[in-house]
C-alpha positions, -999 to 999 in steps of 0.1 A, spaced: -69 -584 -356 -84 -565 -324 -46 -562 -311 -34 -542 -345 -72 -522 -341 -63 -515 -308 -26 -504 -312 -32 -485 -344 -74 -474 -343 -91 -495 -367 -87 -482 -397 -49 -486 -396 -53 -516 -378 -72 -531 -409 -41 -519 -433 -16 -531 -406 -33 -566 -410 -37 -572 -446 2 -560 -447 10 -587 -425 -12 -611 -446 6 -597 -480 37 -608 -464 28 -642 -456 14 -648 -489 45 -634 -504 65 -663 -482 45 -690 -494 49 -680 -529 89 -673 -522 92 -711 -511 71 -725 -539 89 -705 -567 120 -722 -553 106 -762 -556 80 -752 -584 103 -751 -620 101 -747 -654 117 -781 -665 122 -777 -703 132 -749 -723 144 -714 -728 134 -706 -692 144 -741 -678 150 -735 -642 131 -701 -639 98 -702 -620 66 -703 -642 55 -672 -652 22 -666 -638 42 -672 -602 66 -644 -616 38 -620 -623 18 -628 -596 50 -617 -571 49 -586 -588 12 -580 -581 14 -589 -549 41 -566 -540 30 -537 -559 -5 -542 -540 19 -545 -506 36 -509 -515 1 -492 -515 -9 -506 -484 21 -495 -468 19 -462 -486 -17 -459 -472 -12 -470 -436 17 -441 -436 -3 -417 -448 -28 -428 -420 -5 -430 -395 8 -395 -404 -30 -376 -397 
């Protein structure tokens, strides 16, 4: 954390770190929607829906961070 507040000040080191943190979470959750499964069926083989929905949370909530570093970055 103090290297990203000292590259980027500490505001932007803050974003920069809870990016990075986003992006781990998304990982994780990318290798469990691969071994976690819906077994039976209309959606048999899909991963469960609140995994599904939580992805898209996750990386909507990314895309602002990002958005807000840039605009910090870019004063």
């Amino acid at each position: 954390m103090d290297d990203y507040r000292f590259q980027m000040g500490h505001d932007a080191g803050n974003l920069a770190l809870v990016l990075d943190n986003l992006t781990d979470v998304l990982r994780l959750l990318g290798q469990h929607k691969v071994y976690c499964r819906v077994e039976k069926g209309l959606r048999a083989g899909e991963p469960p829906l609140d995994i599904v929905e939580l992805t898209r949370l996750l990386e909507a909530t990314k895309d602002l961070v990002k958005d807000s570093l840039l605009r910090l970055k870019s004063q």
